[in-house]
C-alpha positions as CSV (number, residue, x, y, z in Angstrom):
1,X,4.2,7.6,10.2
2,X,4.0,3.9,11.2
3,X,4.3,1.4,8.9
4,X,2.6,-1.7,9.0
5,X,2.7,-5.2,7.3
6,X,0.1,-8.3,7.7
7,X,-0.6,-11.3,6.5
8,X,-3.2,-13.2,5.3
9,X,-4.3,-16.2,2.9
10,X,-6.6,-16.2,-0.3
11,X,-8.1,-19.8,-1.1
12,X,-5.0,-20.4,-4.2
13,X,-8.2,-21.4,-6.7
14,X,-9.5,-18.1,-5.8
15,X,-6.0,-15.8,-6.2
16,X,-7.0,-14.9,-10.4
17,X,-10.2,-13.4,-9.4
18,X,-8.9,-12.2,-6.2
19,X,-6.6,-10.1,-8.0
20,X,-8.5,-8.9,-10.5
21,X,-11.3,-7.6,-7.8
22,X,-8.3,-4.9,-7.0
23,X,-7.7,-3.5,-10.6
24,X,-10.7,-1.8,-10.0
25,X,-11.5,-0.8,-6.6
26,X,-14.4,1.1,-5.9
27,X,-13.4,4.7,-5.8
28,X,-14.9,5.2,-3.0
29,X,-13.4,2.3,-0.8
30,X,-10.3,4.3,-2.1
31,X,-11.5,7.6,-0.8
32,X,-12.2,6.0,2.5
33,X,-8.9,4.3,3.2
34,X,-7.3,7.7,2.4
35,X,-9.6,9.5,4.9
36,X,-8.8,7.2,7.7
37,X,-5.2,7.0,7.3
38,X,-3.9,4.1,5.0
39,X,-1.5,5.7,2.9
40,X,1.1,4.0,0.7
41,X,-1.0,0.5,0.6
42,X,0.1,-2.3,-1.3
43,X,-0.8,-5.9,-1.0
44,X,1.8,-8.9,-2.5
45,X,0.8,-12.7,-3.3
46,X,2.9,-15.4,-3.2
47,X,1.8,-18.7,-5.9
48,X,-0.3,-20.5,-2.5
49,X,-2.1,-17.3,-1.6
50,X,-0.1,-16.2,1.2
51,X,-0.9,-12.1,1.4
52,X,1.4,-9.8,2.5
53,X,0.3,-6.4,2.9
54,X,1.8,-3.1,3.0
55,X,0.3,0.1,4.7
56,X,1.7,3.7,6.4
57,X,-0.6,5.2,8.6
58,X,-0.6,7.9,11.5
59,X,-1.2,5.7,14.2
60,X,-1.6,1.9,14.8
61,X,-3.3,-0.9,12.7
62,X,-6.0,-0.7,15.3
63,X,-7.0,2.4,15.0
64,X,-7.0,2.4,10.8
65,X,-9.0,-0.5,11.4
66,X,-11.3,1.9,13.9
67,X,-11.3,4.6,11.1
68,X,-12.4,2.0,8.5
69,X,-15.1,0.1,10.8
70,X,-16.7,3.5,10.7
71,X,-17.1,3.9,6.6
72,X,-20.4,2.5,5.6
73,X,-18.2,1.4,2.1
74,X,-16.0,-1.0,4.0
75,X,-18.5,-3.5,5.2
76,X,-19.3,-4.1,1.4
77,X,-16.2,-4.3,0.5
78,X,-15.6,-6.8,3.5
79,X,-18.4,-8.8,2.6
80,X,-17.3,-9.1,-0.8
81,X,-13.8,-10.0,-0.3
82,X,-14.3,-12.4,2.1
83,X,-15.1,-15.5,0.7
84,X,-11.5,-15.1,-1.0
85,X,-9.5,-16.0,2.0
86,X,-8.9,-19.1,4.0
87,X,-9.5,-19.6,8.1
88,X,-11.5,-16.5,8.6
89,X,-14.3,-17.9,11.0
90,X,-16.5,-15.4,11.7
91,X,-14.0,-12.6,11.7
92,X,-14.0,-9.8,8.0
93,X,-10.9,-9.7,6.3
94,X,-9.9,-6.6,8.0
95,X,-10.3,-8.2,11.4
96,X,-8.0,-10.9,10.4
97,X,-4.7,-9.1,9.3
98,X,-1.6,-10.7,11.3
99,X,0.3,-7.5,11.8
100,X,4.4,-8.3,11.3
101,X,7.1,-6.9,13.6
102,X,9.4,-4.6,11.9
103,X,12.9,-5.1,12.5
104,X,14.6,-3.2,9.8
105,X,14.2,0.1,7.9
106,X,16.4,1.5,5.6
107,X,15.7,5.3,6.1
């Protein structure tokens, strides 16, 4: 398994209702990100917004992003989320995710 991390940054007035969008995911936006490989997935916020999130997955970011792209469920949920985060453009959420170089692993 590879693990990834990214970044990204929610607009801090919008980081209450940001988080409580993800107590209750859609079951089956969960159901998709199992069946296309994001496994372990976690998100942290820091007090300004800053996102870091967590993921394990078979392959590569790019091609859980590929897997997702293709679930009909993930565009809504793009669409949704996205006026939570800053600097976007015309990119979704997903498309945005600065992946982080691992340099350490405790195994």
């Amino acid at each position: 398994m590879k693990r990834i991390s990214f970044l990204l940054k929610v607009k801090p007035d919008r980081i209450e209702e940001y988080k409580d969008r993800h107590k209750a995911v859609w079951p089956e936006m969960l159901a998709a990100l199992n069946r296309t490989g994001w496994y372990n997935y976690s998100l942290f916020i820091r007090q300004d917004g800053l996102l870091v999130g967590y993921f394990e997955t078979p392959e590569s970011l790019k091609a859980a992003q590929d897997g997702m792209a293709k679930e009909e469920i993930n565009a809504r949920w793009q669409a949704m989320m996205a006026p939570y985060f800053e600097a976007l453009g015309d990119l979704k959420p997903d498309e945005s995710m600065l992946e982080l170089e691992e340099v350490f692993h405790l195994d």
